[in-house]
PyMOL Python script that loads the backbone (N, CA, C, O; Angstrom):
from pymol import cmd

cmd.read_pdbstr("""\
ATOM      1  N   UNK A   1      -6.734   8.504 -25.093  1.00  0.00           N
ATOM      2  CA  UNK A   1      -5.721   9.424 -24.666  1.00  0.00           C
ATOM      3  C   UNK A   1      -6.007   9.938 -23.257  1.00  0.00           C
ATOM      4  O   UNK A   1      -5.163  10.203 -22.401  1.00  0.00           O
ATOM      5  N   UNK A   2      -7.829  10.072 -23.114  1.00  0.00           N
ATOM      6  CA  UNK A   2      -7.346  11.132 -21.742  1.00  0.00           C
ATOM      7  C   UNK A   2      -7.880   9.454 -20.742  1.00  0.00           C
ATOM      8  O   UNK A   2      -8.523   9.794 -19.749  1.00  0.00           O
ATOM      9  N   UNK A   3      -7.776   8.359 -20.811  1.00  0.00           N
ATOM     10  CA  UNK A   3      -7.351   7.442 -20.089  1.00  0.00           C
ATOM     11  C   UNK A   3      -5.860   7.395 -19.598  1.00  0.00           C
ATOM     12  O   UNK A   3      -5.751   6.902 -18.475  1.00  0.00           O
ATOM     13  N   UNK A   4      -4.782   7.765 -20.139  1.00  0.00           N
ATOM     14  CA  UNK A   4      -3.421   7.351 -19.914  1.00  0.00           C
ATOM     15  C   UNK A   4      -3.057   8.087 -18.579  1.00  0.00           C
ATOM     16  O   UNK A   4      -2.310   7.298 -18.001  1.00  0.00           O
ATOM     17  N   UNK A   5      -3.233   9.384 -17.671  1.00  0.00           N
ATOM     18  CA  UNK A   5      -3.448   9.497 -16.423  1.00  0.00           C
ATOM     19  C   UNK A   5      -4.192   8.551 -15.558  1.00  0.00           C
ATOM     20  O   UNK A   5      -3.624   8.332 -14.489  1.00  0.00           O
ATOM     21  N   UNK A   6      -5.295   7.944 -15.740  1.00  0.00           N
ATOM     22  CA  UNK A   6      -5.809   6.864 -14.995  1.00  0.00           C
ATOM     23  C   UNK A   6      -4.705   5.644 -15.046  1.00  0.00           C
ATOM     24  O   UNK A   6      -4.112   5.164 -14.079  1.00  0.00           O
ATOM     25  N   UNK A   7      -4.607   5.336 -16.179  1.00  0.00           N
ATOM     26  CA  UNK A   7      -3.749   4.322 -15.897  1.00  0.00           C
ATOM     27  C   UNK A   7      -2.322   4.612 -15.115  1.00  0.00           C
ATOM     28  O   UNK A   7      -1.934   3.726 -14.353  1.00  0.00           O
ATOM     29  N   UNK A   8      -1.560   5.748 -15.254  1.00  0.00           N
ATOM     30  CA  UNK A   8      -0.544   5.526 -14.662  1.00  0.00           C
ATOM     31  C   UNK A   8      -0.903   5.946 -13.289  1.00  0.00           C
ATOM     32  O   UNK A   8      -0.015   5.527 -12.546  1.00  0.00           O
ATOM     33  N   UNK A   9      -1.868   6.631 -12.572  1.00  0.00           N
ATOM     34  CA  UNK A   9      -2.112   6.509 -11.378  1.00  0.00           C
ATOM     35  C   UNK A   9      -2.499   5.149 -10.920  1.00  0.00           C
ATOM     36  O   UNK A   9      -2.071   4.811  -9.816  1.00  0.00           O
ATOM     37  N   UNK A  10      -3.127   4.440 -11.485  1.00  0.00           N
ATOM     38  CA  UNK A  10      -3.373   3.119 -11.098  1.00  0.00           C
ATOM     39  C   UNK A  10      -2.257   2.466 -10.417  1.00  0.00           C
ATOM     40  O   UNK A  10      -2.205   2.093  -9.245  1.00  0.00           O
ATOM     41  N   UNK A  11      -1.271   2.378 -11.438  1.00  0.00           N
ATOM     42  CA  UNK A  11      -0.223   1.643 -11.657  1.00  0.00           C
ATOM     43  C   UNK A  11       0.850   2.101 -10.312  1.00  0.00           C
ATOM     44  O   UNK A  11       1.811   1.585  -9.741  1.00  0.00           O
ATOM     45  N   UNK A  12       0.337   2.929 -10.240  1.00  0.00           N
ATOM     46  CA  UNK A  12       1.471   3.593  -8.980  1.00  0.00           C
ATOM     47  C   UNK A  12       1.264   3.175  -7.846  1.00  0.00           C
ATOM     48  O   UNK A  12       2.067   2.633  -7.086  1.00  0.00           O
ATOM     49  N   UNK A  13      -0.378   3.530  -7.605  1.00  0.00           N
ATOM     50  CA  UNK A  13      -1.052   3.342  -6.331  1.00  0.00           C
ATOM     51  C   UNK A  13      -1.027   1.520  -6.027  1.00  0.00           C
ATOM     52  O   UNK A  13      -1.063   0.987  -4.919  1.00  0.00           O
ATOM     53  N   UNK A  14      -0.973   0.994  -7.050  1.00  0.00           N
ATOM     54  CA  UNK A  14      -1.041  -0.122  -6.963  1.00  0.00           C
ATOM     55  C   UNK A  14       0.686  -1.120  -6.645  1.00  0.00           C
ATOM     56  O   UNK A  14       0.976  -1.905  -5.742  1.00  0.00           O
ATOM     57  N   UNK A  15       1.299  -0.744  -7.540  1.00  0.00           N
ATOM     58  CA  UNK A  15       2.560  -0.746  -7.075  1.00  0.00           C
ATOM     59  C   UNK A  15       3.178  -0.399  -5.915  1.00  0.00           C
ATOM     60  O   UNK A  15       3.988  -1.187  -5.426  1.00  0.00           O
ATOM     61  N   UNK A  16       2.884   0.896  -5.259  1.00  0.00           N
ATOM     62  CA  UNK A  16       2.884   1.349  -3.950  1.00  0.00           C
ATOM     63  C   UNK A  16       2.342   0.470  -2.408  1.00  0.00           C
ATOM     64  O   UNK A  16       2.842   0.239  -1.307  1.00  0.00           O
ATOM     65  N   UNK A  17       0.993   0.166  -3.134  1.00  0.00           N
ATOM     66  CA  UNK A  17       0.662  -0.543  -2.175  1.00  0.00           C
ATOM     67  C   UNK A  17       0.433  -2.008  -2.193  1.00  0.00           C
ATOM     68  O   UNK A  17      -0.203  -2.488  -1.254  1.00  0.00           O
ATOM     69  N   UNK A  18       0.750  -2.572  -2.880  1.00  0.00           N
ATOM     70  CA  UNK A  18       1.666  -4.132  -3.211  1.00  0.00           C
ATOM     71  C   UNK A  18       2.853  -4.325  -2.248  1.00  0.00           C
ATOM     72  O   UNK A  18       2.988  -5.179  -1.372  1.00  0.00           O
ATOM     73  N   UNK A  19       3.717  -3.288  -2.636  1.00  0.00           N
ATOM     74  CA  UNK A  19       4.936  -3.145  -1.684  1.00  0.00           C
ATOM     75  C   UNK A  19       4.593  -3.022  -0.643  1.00  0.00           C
ATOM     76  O   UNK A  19       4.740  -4.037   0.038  1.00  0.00           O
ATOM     77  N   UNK A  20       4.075  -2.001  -0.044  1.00  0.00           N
ATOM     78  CA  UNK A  20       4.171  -1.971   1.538  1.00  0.00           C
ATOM     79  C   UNK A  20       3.088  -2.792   2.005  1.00  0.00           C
ATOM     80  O   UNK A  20       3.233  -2.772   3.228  1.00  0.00           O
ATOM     81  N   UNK A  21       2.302  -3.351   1.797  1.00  0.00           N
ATOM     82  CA  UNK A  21       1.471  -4.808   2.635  1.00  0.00           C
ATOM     83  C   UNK A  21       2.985  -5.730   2.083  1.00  0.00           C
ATOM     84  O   UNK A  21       3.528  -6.331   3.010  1.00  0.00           O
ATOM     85  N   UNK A  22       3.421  -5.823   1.205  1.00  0.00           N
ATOM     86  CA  UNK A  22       4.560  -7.263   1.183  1.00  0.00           C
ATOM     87  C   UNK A  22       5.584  -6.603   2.258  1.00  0.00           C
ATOM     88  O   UNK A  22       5.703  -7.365   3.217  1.00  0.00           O
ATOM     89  N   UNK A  23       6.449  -5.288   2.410  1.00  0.00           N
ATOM     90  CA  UNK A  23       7.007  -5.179   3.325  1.00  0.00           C
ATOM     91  C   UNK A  23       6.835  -5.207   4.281  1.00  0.00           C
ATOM     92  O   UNK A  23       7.797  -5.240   5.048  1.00  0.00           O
ATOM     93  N   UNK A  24       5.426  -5.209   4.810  1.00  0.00           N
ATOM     94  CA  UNK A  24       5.268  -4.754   6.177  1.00  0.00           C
ATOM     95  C   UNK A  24       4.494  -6.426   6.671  1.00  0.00           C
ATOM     96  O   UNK A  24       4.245  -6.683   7.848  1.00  0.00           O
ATOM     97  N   UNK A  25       4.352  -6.922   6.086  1.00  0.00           N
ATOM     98  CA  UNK A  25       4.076  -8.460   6.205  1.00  0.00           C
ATOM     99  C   UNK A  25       5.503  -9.325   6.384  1.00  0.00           C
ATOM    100  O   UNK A  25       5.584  -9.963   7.434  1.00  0.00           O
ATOM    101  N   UNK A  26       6.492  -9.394   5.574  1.00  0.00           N
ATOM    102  CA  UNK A  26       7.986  -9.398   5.796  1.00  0.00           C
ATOM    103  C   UNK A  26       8.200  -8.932   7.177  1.00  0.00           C
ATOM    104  O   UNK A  26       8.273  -9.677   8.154  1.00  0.00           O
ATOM    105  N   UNK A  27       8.305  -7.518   7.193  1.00  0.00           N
ATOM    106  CA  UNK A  27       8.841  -7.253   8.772  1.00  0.00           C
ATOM    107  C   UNK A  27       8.004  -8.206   9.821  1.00  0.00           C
ATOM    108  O   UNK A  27       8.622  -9.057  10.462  1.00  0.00           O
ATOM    109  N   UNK A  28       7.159  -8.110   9.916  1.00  0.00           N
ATOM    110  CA  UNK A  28       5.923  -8.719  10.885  1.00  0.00           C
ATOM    111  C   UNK A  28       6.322 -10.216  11.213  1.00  0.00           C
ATOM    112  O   UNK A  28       6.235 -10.737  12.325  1.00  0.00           O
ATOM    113  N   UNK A  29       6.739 -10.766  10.147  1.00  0.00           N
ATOM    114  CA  UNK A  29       6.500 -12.327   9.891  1.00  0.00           C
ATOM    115  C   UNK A  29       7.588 -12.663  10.652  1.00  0.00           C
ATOM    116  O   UNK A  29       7.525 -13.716  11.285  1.00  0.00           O
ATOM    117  N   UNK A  30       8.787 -11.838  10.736  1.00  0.00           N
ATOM    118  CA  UNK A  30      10.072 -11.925  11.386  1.00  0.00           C
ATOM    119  C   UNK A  30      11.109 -11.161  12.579  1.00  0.00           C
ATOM    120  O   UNK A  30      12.254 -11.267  13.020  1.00  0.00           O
ATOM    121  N   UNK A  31       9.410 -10.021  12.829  1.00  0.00           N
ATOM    122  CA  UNK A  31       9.312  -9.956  14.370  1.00  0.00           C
ATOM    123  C   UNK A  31      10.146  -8.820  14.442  1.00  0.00           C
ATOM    124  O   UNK A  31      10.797  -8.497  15.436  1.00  0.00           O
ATOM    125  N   UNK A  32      10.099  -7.999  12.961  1.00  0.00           N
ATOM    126  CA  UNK A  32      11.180  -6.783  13.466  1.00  0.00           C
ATOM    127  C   UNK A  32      10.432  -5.672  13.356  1.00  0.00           C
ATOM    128  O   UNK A  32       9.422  -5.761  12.658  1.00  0.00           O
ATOM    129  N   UNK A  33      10.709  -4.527  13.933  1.00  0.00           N
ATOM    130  CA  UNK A  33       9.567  -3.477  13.955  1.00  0.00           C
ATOM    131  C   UNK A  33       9.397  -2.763  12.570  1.00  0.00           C
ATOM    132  O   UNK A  33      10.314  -2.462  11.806  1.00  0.00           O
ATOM    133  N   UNK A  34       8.327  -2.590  12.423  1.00  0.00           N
ATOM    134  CA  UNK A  34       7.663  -1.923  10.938  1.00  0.00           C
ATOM    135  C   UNK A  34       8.380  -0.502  11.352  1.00  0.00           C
ATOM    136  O   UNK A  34       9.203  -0.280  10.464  1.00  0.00           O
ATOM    137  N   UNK A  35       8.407   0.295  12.088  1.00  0.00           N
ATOM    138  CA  UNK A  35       8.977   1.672  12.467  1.00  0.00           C
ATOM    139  C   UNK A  35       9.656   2.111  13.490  1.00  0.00           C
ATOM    140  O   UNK A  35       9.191   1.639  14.528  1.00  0.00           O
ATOM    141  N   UNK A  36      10.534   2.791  13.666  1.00  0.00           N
ATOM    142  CA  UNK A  36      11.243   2.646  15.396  1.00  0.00           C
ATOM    143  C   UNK A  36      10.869   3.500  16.141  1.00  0.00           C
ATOM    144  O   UNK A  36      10.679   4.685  15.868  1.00  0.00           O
ATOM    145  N   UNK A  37      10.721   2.916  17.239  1.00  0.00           N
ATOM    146  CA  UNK A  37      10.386   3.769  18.717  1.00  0.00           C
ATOM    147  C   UNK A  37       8.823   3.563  18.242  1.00  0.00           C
ATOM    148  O   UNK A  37       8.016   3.657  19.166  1.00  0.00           O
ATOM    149  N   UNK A  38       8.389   3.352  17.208  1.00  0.00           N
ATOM    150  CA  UNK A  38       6.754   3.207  17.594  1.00  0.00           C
ATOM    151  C   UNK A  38       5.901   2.258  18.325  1.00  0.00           C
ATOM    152  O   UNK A  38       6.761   1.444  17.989  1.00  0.00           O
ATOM    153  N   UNK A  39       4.873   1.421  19.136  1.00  0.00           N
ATOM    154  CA  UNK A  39       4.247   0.687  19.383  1.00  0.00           C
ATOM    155  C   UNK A  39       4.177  -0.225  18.225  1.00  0.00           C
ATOM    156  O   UNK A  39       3.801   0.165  17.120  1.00  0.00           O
ATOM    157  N   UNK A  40       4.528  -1.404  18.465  1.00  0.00           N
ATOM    158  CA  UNK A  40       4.943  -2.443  16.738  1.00  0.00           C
ATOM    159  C   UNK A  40       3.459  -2.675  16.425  1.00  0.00           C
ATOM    160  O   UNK A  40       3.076  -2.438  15.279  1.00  0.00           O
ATOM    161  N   UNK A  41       2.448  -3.191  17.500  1.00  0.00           N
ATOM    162  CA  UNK A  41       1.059  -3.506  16.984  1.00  0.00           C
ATOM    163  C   UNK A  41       0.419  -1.876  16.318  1.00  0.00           C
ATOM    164  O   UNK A  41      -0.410  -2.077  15.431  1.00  0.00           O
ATOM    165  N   UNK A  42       0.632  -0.619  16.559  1.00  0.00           N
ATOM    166  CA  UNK A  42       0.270  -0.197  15.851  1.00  0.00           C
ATOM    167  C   UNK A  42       1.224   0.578  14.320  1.00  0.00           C
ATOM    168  O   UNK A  42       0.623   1.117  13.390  1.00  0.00           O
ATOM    169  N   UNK A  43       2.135   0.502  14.364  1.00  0.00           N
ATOM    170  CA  UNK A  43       2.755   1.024  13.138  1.00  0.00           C
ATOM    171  C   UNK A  43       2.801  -0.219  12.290  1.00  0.00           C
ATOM    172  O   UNK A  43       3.070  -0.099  11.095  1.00  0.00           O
ATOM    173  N   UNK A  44       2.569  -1.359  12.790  1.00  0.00           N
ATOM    174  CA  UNK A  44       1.931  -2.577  11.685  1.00  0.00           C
ATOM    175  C   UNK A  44       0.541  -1.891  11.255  1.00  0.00           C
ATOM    176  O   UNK A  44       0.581  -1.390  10.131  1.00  0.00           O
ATOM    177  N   UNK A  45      -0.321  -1.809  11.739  1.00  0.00           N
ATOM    178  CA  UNK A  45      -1.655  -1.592  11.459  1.00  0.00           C
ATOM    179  C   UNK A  45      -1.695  -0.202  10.762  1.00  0.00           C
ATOM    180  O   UNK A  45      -2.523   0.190   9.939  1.00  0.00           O
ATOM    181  N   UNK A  46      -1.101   0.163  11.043  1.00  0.00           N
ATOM    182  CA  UNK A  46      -1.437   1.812  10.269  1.00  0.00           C
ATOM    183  C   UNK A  46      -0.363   1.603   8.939  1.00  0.00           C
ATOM    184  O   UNK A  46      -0.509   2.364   7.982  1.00  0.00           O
ATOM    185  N   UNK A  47       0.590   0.683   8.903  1.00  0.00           N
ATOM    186  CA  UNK A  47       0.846   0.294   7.060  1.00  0.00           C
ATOM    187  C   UNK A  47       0.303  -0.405   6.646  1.00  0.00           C
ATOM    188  O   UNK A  47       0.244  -0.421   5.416  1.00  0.00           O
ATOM    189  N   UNK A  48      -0.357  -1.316   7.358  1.00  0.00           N
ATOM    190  CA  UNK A  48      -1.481  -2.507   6.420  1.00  0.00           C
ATOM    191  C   UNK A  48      -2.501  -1.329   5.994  1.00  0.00           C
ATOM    192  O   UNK A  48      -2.798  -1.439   4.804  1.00  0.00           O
ATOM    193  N   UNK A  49      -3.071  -0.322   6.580  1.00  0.00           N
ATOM    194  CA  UNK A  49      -4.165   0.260   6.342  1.00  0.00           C
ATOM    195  C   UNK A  49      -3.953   0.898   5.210  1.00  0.00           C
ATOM    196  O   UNK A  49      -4.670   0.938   4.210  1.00  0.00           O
ATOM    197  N   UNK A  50      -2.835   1.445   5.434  1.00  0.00           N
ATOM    198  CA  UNK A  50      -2.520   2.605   4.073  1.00  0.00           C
ATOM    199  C   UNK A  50      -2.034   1.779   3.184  1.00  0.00           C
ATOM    200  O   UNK A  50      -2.305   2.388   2.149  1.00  0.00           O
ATOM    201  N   UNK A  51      -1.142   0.154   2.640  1.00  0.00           N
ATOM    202  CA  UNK A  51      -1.227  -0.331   1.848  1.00  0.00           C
ATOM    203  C   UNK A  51      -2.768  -0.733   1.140  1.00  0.00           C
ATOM    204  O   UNK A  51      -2.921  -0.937  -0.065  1.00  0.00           O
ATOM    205  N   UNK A  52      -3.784  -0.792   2.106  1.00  0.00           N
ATOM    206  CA  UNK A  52      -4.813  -1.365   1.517  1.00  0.00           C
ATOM    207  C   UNK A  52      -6.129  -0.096   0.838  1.00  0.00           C
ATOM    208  O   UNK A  52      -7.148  -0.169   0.152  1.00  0.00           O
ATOM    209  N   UNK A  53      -5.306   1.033   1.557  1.00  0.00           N
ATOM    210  CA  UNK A  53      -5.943   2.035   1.078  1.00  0.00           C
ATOM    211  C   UNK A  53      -5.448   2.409  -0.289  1.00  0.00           C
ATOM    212  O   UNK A  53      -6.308   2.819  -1.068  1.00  0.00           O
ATOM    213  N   UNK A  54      -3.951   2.323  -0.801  1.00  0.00           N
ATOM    214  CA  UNK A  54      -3.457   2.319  -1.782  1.00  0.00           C
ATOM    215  C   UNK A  54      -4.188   1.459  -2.722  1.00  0.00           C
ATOM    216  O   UNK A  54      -4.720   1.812  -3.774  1.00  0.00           O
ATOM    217  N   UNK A  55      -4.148   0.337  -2.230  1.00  0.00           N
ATOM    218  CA  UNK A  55      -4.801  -0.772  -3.459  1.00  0.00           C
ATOM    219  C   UNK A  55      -6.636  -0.268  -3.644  1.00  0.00           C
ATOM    220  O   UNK A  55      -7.353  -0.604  -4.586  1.00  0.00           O
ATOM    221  N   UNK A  56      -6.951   0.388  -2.746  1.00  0.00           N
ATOM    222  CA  UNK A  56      -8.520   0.534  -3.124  1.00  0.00           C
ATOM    223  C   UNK A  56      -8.217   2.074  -3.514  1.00  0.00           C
ATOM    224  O   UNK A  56      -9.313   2.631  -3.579  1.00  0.00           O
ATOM    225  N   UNK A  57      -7.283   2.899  -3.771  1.00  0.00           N
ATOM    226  CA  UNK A  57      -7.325   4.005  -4.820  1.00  0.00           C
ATOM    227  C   UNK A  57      -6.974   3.195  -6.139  1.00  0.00           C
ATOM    228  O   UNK A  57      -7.776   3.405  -7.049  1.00  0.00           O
ATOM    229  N   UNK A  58      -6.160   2.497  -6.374  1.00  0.00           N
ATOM    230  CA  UNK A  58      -5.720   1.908  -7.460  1.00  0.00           C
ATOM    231  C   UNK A  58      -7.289   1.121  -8.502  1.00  0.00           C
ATOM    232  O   UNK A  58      -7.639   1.392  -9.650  1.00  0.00           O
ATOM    233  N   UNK A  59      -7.772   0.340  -7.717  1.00  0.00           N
ATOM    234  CA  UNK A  59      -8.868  -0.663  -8.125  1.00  0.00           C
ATOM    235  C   UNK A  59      -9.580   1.157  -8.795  1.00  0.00           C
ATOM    236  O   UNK A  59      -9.620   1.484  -9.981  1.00  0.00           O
ATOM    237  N   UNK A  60      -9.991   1.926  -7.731  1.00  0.00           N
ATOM    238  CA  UNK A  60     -11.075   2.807  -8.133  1.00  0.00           C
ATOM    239  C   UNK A  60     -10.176   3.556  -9.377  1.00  0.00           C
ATOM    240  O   UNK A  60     -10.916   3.497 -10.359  1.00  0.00           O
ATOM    241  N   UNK A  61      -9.054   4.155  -9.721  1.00  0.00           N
ATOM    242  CA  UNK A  61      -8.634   4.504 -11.045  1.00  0.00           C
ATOM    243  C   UNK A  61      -8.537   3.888 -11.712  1.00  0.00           C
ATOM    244  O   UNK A  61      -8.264   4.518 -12.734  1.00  0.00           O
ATOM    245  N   UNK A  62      -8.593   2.379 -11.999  1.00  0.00           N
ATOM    246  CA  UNK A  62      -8.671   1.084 -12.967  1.00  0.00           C
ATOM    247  C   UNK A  62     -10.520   1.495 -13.237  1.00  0.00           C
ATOM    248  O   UNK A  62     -11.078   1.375 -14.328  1.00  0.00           O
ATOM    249  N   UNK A  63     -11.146   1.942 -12.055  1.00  0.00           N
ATOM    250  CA  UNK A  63     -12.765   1.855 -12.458  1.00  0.00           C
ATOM    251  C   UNK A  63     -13.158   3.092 -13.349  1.00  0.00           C
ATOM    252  O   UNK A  63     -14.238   3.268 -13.913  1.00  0.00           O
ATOM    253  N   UNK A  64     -11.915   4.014 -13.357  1.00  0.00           N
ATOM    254  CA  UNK A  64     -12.219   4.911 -14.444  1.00  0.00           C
ATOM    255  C   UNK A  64     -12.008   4.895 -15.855  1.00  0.00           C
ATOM    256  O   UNK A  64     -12.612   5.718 -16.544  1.00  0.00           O
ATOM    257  N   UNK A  65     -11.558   4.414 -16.161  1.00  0.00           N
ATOM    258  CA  UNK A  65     -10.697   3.782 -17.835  1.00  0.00           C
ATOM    259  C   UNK A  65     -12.378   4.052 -18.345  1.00  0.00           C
ATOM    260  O   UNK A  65     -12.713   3.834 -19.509  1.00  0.00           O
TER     261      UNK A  65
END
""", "prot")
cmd.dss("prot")
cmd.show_as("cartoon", "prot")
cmd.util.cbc("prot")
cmd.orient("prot")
């Protein structure tokens, strides 16, 4: 029972950041800006980061179960 908060944080963080590395890989791949008016090399890099930061909160609430 008191697993079922881990899991649905998992599931979120992980879902969350699935999506935005696939969106922001999409935009990239086809040369359109990840955010407007920003510098494209960095508002790419600062959503890859936070997608991948998502997926390493996710992995670490999967390490709590």
């Amino acid at each position: 029972m008191e697993s079922a908060p881990a899991i649905f944080a998992g599931t979120v963080f992980a879902l969350f950041g699935a999506a935005l590395l696939l969106w922001t890989g999409v935009r990239v791949a086809h040369r359109s800006p990840v955010a407007e008016g920003v510098n494209p090399v960095a508002s790419a890099t600062l959503a890859a980061v936070a997608g991948a930061g998502a997926l390493a909160l996710a992995a670490w609430c999967f390490t709590r179960l």
